[in-house]
C-alpha positions as CSV (number, residue, x, y, z in Angstrom):
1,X,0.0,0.0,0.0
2,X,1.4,3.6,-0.8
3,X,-0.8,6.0,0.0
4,X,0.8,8.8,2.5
5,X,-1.0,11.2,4.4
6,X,-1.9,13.9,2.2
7,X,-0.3,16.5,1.2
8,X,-1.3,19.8,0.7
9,X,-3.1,20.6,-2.8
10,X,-2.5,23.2,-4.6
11,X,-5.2,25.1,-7.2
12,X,-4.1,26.3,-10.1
13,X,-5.9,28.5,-13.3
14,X,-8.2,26.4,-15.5
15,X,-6.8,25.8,-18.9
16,X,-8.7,26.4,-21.9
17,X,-11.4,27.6,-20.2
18,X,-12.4,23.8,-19.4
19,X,-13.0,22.4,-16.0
20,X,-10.4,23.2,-12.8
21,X,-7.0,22.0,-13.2
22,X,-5.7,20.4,-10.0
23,X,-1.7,20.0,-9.5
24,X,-0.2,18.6,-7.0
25,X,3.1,19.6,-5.0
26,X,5.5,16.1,-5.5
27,X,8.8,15.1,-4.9
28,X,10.9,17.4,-7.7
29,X,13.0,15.4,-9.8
30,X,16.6,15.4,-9.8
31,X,18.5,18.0,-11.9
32,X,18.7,16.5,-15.4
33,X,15.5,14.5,-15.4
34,X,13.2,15.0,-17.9
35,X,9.7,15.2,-16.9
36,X,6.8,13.8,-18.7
37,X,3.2,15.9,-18.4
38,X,0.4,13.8,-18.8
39,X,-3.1,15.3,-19.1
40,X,-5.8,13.7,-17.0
41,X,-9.0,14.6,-18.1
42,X,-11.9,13.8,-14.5
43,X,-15.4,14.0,-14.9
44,X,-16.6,13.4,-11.6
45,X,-16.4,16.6,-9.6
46,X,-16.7,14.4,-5.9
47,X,-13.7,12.8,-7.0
48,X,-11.5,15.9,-7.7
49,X,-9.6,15.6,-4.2
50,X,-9.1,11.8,-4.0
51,X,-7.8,11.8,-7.5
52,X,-5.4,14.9,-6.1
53,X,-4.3,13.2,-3.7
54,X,-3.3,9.5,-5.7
55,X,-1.6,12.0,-8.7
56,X,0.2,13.2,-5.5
57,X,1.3,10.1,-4.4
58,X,2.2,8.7,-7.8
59,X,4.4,11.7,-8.6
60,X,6.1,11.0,-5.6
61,X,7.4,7.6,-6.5
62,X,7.3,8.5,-10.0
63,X,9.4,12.1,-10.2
64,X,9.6,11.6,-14.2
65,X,6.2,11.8,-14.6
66,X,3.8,15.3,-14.0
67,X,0.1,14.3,-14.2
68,X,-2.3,17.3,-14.3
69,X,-6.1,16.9,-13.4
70,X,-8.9,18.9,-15.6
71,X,-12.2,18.2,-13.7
72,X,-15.0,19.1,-16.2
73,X,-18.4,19.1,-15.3
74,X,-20.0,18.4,-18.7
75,X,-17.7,15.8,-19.7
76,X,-18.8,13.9,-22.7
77,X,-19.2,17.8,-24.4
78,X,-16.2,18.3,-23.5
79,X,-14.3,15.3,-24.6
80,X,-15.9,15.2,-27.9
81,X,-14.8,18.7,-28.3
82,X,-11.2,17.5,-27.4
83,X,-11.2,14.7,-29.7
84,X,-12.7,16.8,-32.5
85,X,-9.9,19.7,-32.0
86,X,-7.6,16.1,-31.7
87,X,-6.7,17.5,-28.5
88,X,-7.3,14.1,-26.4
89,X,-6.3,13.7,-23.2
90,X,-3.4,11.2,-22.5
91,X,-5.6,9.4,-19.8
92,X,-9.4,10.0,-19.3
93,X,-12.1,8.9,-17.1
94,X,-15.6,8.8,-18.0
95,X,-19.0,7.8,-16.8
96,X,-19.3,4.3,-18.3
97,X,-22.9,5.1,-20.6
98,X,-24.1,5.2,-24.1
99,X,-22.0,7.6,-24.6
100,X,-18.9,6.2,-23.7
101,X,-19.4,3.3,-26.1
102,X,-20.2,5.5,-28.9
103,X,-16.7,6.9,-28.3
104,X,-15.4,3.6,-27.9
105,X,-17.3,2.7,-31.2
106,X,-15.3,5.3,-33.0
107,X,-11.9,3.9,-32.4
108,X,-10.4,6.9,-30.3
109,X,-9.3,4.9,-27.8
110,X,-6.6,2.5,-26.7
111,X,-6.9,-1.0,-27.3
112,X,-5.8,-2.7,-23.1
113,X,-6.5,-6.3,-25.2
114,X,-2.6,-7.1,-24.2
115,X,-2.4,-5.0,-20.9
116,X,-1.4,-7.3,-17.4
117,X,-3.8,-4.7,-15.6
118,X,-6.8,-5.9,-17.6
119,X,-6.4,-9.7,-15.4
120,X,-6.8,-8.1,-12.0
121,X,-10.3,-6.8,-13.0
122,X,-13.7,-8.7,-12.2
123,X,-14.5,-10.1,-15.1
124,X,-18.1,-9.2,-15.1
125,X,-17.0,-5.6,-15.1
126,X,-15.7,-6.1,-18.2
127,X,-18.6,-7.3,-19.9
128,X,-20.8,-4.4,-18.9
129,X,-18.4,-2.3,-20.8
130,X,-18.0,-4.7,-23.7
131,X,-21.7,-4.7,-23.6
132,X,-22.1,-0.4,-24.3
133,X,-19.8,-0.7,-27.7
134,X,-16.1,-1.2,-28.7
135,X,-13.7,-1.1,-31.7
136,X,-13.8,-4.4,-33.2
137,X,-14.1,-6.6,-29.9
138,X,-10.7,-4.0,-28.4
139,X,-11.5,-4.0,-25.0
140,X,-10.9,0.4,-24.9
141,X,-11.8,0.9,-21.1
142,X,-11.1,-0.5,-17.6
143,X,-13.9,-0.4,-14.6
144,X,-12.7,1.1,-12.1
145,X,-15.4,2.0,-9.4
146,X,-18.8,0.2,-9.5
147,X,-22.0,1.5,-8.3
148,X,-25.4,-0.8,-7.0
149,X,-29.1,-0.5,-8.0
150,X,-31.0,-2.0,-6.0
151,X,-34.0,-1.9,-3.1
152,X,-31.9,0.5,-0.4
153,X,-33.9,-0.9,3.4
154,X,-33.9,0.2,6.4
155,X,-33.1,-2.6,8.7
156,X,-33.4,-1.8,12.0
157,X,-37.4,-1.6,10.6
158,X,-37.2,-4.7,8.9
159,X,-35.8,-6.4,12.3
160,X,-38.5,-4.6,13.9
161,X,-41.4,-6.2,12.2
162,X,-39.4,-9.2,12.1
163,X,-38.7,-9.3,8.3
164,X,-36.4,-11.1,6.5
165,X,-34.6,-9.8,3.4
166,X,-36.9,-11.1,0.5
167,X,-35.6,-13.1,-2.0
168,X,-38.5,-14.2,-4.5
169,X,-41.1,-11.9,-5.9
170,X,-44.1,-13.4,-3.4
171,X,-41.9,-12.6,-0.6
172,X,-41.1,-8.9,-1.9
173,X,-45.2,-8.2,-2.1
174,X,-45.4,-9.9,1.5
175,X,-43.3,-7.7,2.8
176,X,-44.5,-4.7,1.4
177,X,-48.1,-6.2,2.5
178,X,-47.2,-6.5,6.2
179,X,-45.0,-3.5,6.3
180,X,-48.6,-1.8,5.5
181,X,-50.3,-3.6,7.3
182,X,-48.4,-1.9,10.2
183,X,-48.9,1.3,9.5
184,X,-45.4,1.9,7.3
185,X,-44.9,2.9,4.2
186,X,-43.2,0.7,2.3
187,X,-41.4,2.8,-0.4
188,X,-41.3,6.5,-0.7
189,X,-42.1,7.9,-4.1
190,X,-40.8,11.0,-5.5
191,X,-41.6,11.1,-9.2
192,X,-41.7,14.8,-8.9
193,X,-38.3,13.9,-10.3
194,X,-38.7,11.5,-13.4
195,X,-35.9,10.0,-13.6
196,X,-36.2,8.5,-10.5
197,X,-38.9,6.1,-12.0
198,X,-35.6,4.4,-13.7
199,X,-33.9,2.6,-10.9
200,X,-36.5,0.2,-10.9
201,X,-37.2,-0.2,-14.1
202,X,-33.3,-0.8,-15.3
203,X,-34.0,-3.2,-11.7
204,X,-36.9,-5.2,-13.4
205,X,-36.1,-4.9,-16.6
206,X,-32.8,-6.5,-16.5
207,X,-34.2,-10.2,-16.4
208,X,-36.0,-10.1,-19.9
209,X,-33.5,-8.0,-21.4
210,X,-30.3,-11.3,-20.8
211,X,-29.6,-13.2,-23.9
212,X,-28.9,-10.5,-26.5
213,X,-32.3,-8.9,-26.2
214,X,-31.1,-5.5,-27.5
215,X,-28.6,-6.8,-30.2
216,X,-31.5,-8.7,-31.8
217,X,-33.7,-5.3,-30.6
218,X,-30.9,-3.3,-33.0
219,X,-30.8,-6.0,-35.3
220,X,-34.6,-6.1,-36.3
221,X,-34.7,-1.7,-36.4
222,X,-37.7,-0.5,-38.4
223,X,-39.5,-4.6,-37.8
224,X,-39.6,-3.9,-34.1
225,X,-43.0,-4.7,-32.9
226,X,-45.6,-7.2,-30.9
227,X,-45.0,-9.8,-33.4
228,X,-41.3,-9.8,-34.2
229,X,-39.1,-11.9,-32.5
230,X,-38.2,-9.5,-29.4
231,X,-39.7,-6.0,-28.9
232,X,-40.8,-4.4,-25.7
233,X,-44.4,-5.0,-26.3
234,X,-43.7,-8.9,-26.5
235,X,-40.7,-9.4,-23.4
236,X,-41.2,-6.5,-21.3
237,X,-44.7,-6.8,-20.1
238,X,-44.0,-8.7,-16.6
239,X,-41.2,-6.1,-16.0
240,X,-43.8,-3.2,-16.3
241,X,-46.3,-4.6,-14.9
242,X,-44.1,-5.3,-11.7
243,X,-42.9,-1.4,-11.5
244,X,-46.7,-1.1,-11.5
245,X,-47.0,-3.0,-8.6
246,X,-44.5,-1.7,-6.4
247,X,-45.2,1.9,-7.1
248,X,-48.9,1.1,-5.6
249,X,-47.0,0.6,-2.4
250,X,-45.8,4.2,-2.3
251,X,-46.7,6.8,0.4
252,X,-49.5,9.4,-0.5
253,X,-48.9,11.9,-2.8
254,X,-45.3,10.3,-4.1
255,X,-46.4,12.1,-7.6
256,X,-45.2,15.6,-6.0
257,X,-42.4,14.6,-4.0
258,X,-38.8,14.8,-5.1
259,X,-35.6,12.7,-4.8
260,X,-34.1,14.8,-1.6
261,X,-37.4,14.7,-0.5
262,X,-37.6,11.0,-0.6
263,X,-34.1,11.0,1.1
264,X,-35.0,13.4,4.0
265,X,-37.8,10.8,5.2
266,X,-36.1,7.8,3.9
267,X,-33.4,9.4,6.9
268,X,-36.2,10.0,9.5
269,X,-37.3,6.5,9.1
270,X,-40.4,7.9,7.0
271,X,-40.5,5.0,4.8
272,X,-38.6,0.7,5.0
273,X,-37.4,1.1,1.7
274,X,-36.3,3.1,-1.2
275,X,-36.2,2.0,-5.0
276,X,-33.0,3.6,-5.5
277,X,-29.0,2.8,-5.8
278,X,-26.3,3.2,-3.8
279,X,-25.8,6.6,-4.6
280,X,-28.6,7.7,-2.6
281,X,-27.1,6.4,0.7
282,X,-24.7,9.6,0.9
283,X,-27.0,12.0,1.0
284,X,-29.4,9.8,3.5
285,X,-26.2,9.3,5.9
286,X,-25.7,13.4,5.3
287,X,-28.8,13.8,6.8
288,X,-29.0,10.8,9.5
289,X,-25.0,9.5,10.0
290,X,-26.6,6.7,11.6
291,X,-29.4,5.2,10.0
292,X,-28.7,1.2,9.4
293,X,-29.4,0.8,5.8
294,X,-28.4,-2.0,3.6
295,X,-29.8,-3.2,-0.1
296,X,-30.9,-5.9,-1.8
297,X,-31.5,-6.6,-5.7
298,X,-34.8,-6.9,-7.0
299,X,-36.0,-10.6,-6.6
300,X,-37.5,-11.2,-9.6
301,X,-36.4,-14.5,-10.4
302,X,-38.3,-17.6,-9.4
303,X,-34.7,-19.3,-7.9
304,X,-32.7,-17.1,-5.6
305,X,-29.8,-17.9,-6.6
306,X,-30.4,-16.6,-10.5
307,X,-31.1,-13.3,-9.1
308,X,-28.6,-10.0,-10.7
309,X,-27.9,-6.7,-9.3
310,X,-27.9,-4.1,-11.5
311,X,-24.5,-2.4,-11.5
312,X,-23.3,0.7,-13.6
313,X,-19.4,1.5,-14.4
314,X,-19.3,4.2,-12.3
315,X,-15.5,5.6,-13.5
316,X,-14.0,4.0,-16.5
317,X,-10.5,4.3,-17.2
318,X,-9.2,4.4,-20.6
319,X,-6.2,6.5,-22.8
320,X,-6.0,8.1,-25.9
321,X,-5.7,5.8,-28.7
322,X,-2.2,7.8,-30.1
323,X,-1.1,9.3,-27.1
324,X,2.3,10.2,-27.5
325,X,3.4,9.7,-23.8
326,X,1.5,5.5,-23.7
327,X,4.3,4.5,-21.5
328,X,3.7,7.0,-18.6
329,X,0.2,6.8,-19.0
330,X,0.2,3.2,-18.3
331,X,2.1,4.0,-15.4
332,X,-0.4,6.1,-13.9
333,X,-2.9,3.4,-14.8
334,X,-1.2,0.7,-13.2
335,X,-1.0,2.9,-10.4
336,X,-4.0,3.8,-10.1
337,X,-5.2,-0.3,-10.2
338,X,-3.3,-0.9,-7.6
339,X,-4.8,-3.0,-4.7
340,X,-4.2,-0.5,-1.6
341,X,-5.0,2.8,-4.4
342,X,-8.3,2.0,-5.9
343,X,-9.8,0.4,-2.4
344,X,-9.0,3.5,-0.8
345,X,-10.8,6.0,-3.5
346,X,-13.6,3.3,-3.7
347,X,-14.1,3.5,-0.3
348,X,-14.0,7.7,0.0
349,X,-16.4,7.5,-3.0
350,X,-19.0,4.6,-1.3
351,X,-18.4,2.3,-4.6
352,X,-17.1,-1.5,-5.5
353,X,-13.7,-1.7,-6.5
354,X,-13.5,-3.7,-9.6
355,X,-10.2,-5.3,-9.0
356,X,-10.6,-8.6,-7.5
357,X,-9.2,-9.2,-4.5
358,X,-9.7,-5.8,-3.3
359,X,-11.7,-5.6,0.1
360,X,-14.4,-3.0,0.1
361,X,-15.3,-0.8,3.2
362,X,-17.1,-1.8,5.9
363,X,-20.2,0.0,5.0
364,X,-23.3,-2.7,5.6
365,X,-24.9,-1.3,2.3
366,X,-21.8,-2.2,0.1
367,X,-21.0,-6.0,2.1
368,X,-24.4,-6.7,1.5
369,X,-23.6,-6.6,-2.5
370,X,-20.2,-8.1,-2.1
371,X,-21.4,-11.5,-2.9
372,X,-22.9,-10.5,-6.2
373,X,-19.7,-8.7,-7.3
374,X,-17.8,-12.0,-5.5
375,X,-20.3,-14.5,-7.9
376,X,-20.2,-12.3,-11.0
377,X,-24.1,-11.8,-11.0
378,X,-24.4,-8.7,-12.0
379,X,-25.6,-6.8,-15.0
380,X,-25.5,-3.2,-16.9
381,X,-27.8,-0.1,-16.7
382,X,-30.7,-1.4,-19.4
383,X,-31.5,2.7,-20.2
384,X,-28.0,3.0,-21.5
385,X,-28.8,0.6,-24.3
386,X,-31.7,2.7,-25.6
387,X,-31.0,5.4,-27.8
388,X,-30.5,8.2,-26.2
389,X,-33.6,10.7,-28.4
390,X,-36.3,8.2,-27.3
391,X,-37.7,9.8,-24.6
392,X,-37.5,7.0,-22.1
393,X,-37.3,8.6,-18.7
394,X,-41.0,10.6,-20.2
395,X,-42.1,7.3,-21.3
396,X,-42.1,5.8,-17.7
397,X,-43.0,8.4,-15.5
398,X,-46.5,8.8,-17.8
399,X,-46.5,5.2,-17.4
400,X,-46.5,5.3,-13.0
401,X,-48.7,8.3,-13.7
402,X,-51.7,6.1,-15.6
403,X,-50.6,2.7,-15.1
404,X,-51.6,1.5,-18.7
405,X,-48.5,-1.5,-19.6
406,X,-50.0,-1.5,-23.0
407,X,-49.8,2.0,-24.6
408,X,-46.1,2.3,-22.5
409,X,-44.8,-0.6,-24.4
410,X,-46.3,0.2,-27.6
411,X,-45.1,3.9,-27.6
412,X,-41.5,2.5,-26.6
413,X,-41.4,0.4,-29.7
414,X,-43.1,2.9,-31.5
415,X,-40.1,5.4,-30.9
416,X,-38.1,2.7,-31.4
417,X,-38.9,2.2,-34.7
418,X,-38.0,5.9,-35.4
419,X,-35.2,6.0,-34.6
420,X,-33.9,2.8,-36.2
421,X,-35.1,4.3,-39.5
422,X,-32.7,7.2,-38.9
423,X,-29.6,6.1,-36.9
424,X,-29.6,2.1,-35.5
425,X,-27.5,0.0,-37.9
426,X,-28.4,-3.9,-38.6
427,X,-25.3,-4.8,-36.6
428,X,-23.2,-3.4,-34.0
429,X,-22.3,-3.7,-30.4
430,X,-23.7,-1.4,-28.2
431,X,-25.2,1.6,-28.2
């Protein structure tokens, strides 16, 4: 393990008029040594100090090497812009998305195919990358950090009522049944906010969508409908019809409430469970530093053992494609892979490392995922596999509003269909 105690950060003027630039006071290299600057381009502004403070350490040991971090808020504008004014960054991370694989579609990225860090990562990580779009089968990004969708509980209220953690679909409705039936509110609503409708619905939609649903989905385009081979209308009916159900188990008035609303009385004990990830838990332990709150993933499959948790790539790390400085940026990607490094950012930053091997923090709500990392059962973000101008997130929330399955499903092939007559080619990988 190498990380020190911190050193002091110094700010320094943004470059380009993108993002803040962070450098970091190392060890200065010997007169005569030539120093290497590598640009590191950091989307996620939470992470701007414990990224500081690993570039800190690495410089230390590495006195050749200069890495300087541009934090940009609206990162894929800004990358595209980058890699348009072939300006790219010698090592980027990126929020692993639709996005991302369209980039990764277009070949601007290194090919880690032949790279010893790509063994020490889960697997499983891998394949929800592969799964968003790459050059050719390349693999062009590494998982760094992973993030958990799943049912966030309260469980001092579940031991309360004497309930265990479900782990079919009956069980999950007798819960929410006897939770009720005593007077609590079961999940707190706020679809004030519309995207919070997706959680679940990436949740429960994640069992029909395994086996290649959406490359057939991309294969068929324009035929998408009830009677080709897949479509919405035809495999995701149980899916919807299930988000229908839960949401009837929402407090009153959940239309008008909004995501820190839900996570105010999620804190106060206002409600056993929310249908969010694990992103939610920092702003719930903001509020109440010692609510016991764990998760589970949705239970939708009739054996136990062949239920998934929905994960997302929450940091990706990849390189430019012809960066002119590859043997110091795999450096500072080795570096940053390292056991004792990434356990300690994924711990500051409440996510799953994605190297195996590497323990996570003691937090209840991340151990109690740990053995679906552990297993490999774990799957991608369905939404980032749909085309970004259908207006999905809409398409839902209309859906919680009126409860008709039918007319979602049609209108999500429908716009499915459109698109595919404009953009979706008859083959590809990813979206």
């Amino acid at each position: 393990m190498k990380i020190r105690q911190r050193g002091v950060i110094r700010t320094v003027a943004a470059i380009a008029g993108i993002g803040t630039i962070v450098a970091l006071s190392g060890c200065s290299p010997s007169a005569g040594t030539e120093v290497t600057t590598l640009s590191f381009f950091q989307f996620k502004g939470e992470a701007l100090t414990d990224f500081a403070e690993i570039i800190e350490d690495f410089e230390a040991e590495n006195p050749d090497i200069k890495v300087v971090q541009n934090q940009v808020a609206d990162s894929e504008t800004a990358i595209r812009t980058l890699l348009v004014k072939d300006k790219a960054p010698d090592v980027i991370t990126l929020n692993a998305n639709g996005g991302f694989g369209k980039l990764a579609q277009a070949g601007v990225f290194y090919d880690f195919s032949d790279e010893p860090v790509l063994q020490t990562i889960n697997p499983a990580v891998q394949e929800i990358l592969a799964q968003l779009g790459t050059k050719d089968g390349e693999i062009n990004g590494l998982g760094y950090v992973n993030n958990a969708n799943g049912v966030i509980y309260n469980r001092d209220i579940f031991e309360e009522q004497g309930l265990e953690v479900p782990e079919t679909w009956d069980e999950f409705i007798a819960v929410c049944d006897a939770l009720q039936d005593a007077g609590i509110d079961p999940f707190y609503g706020t679809l004030a906010d519309s995207w919070t409708g997706m959680p679940s619905w990436n949740a429960l939609g994640a069992y029909p969508s395994q086996d290649g649903f959406f490359d057939e989905m991309r294969a068929q385009g324009e035929d998408v409908g009830p009677d080709s081979p897949v479509s919405f209308e035809k495999d995701f009916a149980d899916a919807m019809a299930q988000q229908g159900q839960l949401f009837s188990y929402m407090q009153d008035g959940y239309r008008g409430r909004t995501y820190d609303d839900g996570n105010a009385a999620f804190a106060a004990g206002g409600a056993a469970m929310l249908l969010q990830g694990i992103w939610a838990l920092s702003p719930v332990k903001g509020i109440n530093p010692d609510i016991n709150a764990a998760i589970f993933p949705y239970p939708v499959a009739d054996d136990p053992d062949d239920r998934l948790l929905v994960s997302g790539v929450d940091v990706v790390v990849t390189m430019a494609k012809e960066t002119p400085h590859r043997e110091e940026a795999l450096r500072f990607i080795d570096y940053l892979f390292e056991v004792g490094v990434i356990e300690e950012f994924a711990a500051s930053q409440n996510m799953i490392p994605s190297v195996e091997g590497a323990e996570l923090s003691d937090d209840p709500a991340l151990q109690s995922v740990k053995p679906f990392f552990d297993e490999g059962k774990i799957t991608g973000f369905i939404d980032h596999q749909v085309p970004a101008s259908i207006p999905l997130v809409s398409i839902v929330q209309q859906f919680l509003f009126d409860g008709d399955v039918d007319a979602a499903l049609a209108t999500l092939d429908s716009e499915w269909r459109k698109v595919a007559a404009r953009t979706i080619p008859v083959t590809g990988d990813g979206q």
